[in-house]
N, CA, C and O atoms as a MOPAC input file, in Angstrom:
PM7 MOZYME 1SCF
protein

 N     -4.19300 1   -14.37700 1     6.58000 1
 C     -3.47700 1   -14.11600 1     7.81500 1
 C     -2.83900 1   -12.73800 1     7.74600 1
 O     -2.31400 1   -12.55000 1     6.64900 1
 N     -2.71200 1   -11.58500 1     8.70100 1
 C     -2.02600 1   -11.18000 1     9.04600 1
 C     -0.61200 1   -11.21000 1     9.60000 1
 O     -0.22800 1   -12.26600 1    10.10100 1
 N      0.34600 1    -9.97800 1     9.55700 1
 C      1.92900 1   -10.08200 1     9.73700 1
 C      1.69700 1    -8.45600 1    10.38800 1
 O      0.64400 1    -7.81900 1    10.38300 1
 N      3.08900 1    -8.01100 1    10.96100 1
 C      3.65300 1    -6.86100 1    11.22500 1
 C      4.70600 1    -7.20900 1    10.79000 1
 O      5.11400 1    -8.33800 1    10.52100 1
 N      5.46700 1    -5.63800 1    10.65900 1
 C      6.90300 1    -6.05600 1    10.38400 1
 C      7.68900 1    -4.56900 1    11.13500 1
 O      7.20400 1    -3.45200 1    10.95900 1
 N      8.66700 1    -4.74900 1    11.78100 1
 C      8.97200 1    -3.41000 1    12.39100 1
 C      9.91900 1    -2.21900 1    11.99100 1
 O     10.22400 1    -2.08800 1    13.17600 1
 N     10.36900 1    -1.61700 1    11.61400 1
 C     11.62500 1    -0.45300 1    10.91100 1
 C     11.96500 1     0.33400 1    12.66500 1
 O     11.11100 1     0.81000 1    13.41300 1
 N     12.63800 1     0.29200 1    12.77500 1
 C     13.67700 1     0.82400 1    13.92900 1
 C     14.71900 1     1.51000 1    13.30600 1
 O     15.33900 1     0.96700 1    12.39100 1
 N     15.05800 1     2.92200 1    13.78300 1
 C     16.44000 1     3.01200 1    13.59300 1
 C     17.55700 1     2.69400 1    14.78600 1
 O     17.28400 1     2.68200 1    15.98600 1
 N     18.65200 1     2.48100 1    14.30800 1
 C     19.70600 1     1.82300 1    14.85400 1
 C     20.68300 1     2.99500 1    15.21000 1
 O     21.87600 1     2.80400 1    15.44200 1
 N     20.18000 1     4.01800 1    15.23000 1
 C     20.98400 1     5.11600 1    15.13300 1
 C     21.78300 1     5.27800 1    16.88200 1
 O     21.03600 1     5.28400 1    17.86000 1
 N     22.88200 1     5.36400 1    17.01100 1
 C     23.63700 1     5.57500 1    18.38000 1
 C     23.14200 1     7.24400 1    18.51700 1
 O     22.68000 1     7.84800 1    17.54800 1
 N     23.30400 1     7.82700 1    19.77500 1
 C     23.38900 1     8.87400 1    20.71100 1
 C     22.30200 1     9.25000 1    20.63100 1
 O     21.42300 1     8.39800 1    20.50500 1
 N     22.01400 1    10.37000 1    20.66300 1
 C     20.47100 1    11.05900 1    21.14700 1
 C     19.20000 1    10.43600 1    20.25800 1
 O     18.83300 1    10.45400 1    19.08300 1
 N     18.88400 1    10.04100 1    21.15300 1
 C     17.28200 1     9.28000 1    20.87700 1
 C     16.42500 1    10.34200 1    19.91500 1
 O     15.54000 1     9.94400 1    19.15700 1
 N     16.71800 1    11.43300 1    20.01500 1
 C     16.45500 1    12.66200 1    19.21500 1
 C     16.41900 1    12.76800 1    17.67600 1
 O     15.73800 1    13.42100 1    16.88500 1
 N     17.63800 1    11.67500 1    17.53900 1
 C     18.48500 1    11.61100 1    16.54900 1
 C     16.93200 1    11.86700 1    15.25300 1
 O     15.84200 1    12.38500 1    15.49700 1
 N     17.38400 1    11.33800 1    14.08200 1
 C     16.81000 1    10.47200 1    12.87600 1
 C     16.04800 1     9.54600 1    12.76800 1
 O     15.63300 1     9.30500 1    11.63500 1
 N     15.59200 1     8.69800 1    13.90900 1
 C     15.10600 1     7.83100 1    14.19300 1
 C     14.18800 1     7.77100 1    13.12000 1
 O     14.55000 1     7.40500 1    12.00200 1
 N     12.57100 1     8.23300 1    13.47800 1
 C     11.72200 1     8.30200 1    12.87800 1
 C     11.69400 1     8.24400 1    11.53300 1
 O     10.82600 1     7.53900 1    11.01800 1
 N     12.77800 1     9.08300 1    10.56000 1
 C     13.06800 1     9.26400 1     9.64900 1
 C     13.93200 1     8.35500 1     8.98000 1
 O     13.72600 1     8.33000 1     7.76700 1
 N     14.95800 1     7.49700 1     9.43700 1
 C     15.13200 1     6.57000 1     9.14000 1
 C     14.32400 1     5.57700 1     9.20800 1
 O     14.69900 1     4.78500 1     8.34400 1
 N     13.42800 1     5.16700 1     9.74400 1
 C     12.60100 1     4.14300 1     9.68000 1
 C     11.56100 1     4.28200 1     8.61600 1
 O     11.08900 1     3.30500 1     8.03400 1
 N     11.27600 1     5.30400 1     8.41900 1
 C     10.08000 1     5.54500 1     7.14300 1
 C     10.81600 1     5.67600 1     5.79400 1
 O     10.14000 1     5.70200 1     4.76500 1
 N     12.13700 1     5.75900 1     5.73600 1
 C     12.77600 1     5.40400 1     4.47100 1
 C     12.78800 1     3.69800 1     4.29100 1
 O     12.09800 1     2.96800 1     3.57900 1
 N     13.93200 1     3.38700 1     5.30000 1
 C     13.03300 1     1.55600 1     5.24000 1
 C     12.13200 1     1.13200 1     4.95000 1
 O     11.97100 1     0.20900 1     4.15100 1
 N     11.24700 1     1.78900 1     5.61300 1
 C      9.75400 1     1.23900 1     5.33500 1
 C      9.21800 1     1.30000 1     3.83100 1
 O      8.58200 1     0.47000 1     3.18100 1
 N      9.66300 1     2.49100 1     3.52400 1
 C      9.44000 1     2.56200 1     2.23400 1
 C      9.93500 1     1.66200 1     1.09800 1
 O      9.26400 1     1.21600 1     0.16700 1
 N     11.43700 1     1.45100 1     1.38900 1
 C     12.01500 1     0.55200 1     0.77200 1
 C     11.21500 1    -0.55800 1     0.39700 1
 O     10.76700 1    -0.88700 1    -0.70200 1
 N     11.13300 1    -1.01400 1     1.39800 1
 C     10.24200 1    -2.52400 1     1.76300 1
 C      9.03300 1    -2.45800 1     1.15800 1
 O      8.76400 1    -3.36500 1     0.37100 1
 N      8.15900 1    -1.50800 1     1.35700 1
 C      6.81000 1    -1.90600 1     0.68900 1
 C      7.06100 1    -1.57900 1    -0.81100 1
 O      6.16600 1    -1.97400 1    -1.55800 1
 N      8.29200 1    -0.81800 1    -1.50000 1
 C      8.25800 1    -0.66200 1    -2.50600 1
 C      8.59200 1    -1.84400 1    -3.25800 1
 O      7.92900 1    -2.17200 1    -4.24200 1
 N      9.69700 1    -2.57700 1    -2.80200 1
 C     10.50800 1    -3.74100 1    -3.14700 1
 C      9.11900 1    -4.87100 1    -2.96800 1
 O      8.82000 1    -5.36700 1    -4.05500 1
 N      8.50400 1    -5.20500 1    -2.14500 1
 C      7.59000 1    -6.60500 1    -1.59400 1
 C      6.42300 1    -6.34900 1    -2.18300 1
 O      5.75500 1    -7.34900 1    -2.44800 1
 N      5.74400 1    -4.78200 1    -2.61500 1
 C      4.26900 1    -4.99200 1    -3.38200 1
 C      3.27100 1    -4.93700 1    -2.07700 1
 O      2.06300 1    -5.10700 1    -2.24400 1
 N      3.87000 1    -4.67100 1    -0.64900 1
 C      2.78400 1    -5.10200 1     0.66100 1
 C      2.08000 1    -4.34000 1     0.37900 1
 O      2.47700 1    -3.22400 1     0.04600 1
 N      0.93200 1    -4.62500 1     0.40400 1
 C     -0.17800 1    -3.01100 1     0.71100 1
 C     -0.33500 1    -3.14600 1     2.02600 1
 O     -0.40400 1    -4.33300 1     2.34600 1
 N     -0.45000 1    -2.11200 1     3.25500 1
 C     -0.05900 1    -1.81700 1     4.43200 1
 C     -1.64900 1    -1.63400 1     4.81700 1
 O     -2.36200 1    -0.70900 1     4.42900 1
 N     -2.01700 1    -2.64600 1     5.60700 1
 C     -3.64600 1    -2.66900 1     6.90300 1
 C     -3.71300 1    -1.15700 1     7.78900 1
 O     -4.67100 1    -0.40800 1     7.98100 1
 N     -2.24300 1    -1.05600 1     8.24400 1
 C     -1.99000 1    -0.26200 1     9.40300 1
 C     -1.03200 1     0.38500 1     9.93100 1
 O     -0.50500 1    -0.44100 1    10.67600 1
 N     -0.49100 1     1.31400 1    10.01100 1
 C      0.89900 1     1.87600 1    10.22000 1
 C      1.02000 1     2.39500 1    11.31500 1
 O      0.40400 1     3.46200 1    11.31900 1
 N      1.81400 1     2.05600 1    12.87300 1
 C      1.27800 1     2.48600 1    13.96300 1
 C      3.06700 1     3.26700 1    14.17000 1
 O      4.00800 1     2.67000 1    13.64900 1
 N      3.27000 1     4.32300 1    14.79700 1
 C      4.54000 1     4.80500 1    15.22200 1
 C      4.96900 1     4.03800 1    16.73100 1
 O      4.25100 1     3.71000 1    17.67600 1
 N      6.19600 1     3.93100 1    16.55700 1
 C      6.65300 1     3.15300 1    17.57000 1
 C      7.55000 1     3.94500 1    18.50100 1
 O      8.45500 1     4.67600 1    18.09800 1
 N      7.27500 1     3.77500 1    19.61200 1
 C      7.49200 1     5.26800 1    20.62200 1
 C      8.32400 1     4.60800 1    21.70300 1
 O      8.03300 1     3.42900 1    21.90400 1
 N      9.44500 1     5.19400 1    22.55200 1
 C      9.92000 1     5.02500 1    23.76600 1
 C     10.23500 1     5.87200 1    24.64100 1
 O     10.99000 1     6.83100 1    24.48400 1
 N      9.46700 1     5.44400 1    25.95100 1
 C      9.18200 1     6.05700 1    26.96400 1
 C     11.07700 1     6.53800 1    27.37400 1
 O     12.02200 1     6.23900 1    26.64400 1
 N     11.16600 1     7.17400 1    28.45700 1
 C     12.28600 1     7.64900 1    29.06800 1
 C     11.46100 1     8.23100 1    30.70000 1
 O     10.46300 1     8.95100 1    30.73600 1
 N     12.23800 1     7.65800 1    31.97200 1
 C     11.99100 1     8.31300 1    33.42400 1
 C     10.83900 1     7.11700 1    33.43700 1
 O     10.32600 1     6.24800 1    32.73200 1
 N     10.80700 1     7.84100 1    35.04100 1
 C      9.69000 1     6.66600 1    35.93800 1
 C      8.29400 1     7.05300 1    35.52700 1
 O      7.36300 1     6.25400 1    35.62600 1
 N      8.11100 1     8.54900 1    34.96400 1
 C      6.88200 1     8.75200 1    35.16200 1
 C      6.45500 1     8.76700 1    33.77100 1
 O      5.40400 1     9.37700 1    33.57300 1
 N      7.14400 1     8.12500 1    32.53800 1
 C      7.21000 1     8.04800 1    31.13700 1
 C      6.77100 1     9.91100 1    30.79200 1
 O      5.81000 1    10.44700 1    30.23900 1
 N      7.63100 1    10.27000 1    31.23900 1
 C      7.08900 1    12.04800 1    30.64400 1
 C      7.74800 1    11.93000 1    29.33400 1
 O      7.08700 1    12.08700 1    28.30700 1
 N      9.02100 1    11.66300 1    29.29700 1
 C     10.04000 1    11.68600 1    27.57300 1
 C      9.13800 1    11.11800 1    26.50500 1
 O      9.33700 1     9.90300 1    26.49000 1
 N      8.62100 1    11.31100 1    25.99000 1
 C      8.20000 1     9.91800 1    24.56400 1
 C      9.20000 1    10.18300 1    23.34300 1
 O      9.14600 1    11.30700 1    22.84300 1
 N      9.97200 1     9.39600 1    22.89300 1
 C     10.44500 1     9.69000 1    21.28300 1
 C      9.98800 1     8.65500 1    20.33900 1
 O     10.25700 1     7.46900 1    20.52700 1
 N      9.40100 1     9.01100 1    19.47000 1
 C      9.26500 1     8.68400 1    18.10600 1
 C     10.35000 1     7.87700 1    17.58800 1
 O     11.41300 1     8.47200 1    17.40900 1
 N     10.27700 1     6.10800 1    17.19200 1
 C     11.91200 1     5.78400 1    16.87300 1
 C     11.95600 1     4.43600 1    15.83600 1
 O     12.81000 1     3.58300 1    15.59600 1
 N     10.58300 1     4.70000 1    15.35200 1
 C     10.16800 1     3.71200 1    13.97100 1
 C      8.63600 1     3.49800 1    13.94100 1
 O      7.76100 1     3.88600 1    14.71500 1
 N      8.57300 1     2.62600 1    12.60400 1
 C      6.88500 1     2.62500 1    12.28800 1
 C      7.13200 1     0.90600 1    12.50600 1
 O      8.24500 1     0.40700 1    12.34400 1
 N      5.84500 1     0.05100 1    12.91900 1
 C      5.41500 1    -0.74100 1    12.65800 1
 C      4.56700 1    -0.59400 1    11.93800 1
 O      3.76800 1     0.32700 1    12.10500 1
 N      4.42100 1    -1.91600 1    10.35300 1
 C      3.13400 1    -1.88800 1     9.29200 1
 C      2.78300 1    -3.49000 1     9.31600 1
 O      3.30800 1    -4.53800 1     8.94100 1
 N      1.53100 1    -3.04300 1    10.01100 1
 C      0.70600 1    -4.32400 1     9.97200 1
 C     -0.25300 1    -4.86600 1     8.02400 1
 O     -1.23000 1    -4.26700 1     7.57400 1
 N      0.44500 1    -6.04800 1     7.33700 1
 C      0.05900 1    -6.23800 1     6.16400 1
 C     -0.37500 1    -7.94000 1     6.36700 1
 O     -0.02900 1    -8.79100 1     7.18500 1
 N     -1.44900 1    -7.94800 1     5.00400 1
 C     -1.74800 1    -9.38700 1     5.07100 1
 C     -0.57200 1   -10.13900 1     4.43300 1
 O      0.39900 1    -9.56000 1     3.94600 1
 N     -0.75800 1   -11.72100 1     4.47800 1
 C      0.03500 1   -12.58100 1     4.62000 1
 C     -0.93800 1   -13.57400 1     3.39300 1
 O     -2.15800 1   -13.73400 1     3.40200 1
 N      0.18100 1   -14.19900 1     2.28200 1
 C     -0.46800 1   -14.93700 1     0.77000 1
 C     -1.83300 1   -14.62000 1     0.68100 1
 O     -2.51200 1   -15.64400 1     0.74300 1
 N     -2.51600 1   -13.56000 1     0.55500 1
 C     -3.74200 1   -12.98700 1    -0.00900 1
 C     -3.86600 1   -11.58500 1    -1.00800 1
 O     -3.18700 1   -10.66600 1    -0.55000 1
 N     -4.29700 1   -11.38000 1    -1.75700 1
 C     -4.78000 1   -10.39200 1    -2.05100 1
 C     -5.79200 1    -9.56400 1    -1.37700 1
 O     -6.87900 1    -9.91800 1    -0.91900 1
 N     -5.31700 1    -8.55100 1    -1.39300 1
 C     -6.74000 1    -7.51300 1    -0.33200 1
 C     -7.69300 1    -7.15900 1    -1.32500 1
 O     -7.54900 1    -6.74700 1    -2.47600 1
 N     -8.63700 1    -7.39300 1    -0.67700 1
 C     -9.68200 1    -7.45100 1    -1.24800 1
 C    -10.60000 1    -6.26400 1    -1.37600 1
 O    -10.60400 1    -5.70200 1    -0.28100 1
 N    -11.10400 1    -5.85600 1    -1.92700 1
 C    -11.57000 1    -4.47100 1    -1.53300 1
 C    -13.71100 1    -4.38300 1    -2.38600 1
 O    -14.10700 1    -4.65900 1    -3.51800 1
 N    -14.33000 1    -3.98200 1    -1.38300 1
 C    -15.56800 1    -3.69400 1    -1.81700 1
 C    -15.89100 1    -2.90000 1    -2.57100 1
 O    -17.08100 1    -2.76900 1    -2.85800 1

């Protein structure tokens, strides 16, 4: 089975902020601490306005398997 798991930063005021960068320290944390080997690492983005022109960068989702070993050819 597959999982995701998400890293957000929590950071208050400008969306500008650290975001991104805090979340890839987490992330790191985590796969260092759990052993995950990571399927997929997608950046996690939020729009701003009606016509989504803003995008910011404001964590990674890592899609990993679930009680398996990856298997590799």
């Amino acid at each position: 089975m597959i999982a995701f798991r998400d890293f957000r930063s929590n950071t208050p005021g400008s969306p500008l902020s650290d975001g991104i960068d805090r979340a890839m320290v987490s992330a790191n944390e985590w796969l260092k601490e759990t052993g995950v080997q990571p399927l997929n690492i997608e950046t996690l983005v939020e729009t701003r306005g009606s016509l989504s022109v803003g995008r910011v960068e404001r964590g990674l989702r890592i899609w990993y398997v679930i009680g398996a070993a990856l298997k590799r050819d």
